[in-house]
C-alpha positions in Angstrom: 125.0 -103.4 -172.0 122.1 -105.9 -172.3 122.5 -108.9 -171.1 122.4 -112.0 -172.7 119.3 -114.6 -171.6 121.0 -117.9 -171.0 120.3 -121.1 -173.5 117.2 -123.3 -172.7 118.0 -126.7 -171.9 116.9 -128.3 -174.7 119.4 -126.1 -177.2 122.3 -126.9 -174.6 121.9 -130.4 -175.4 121.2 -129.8 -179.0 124.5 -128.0 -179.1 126.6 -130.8 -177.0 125.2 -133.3 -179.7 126.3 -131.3 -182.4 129.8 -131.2 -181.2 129.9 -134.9 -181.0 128.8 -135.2 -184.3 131.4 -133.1 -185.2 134.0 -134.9 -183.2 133.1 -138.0 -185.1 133.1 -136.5 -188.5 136.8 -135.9 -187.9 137.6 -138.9 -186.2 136.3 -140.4 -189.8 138.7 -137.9 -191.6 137.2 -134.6 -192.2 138.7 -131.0 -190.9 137.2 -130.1 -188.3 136.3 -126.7 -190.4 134.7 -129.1 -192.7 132.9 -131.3 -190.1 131.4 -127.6 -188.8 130.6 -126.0 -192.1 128.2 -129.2 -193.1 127.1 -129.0 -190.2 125.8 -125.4 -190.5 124.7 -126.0 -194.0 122.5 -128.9 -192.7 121.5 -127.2 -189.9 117.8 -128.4 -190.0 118.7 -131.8 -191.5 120.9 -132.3 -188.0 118.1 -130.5 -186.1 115.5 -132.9 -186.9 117.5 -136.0 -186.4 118.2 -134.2 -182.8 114.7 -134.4 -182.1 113.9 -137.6 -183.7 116.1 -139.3 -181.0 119.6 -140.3 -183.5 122.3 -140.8 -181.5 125.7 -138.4 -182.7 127.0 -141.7 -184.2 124.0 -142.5 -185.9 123.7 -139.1 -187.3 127.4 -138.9 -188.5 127.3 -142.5 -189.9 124.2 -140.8 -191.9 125.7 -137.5 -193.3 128.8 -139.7 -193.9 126.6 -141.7 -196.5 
């Protein structure tokens, strides 16, 4: 069994912001499958506001709109 090489820093925090953003798409009314299907389907979109320093509430307010 190989063993799997453990997440970078970088995509940790990438993946704790994304489950804030998720948690706040709820909290404003979607399912939570919802909140992680757009999510995936804006994978990049998410990504790049990562990177360009947004806040999880500043990127929900955004996909919310």
């Amino acid at each position: 069994m190989a063993k799997e090489k453990p997440l970078d820093p970088d995509t940790l925090a990438l993946l704790q912001w994304c489950e804030e953003v998720e948690a706040l798409l709820v909290a404003a009314g979607a399912t939570r499958r919802e909140a992680q299907e757009h999510i995936e389907e804006q994978a990049e979109w998410f990504t790049d506001q990562f990177y360009e320093g947004l806040s999880a509430e500043e990127a929900a307010k955004a996909a919310l709109n």
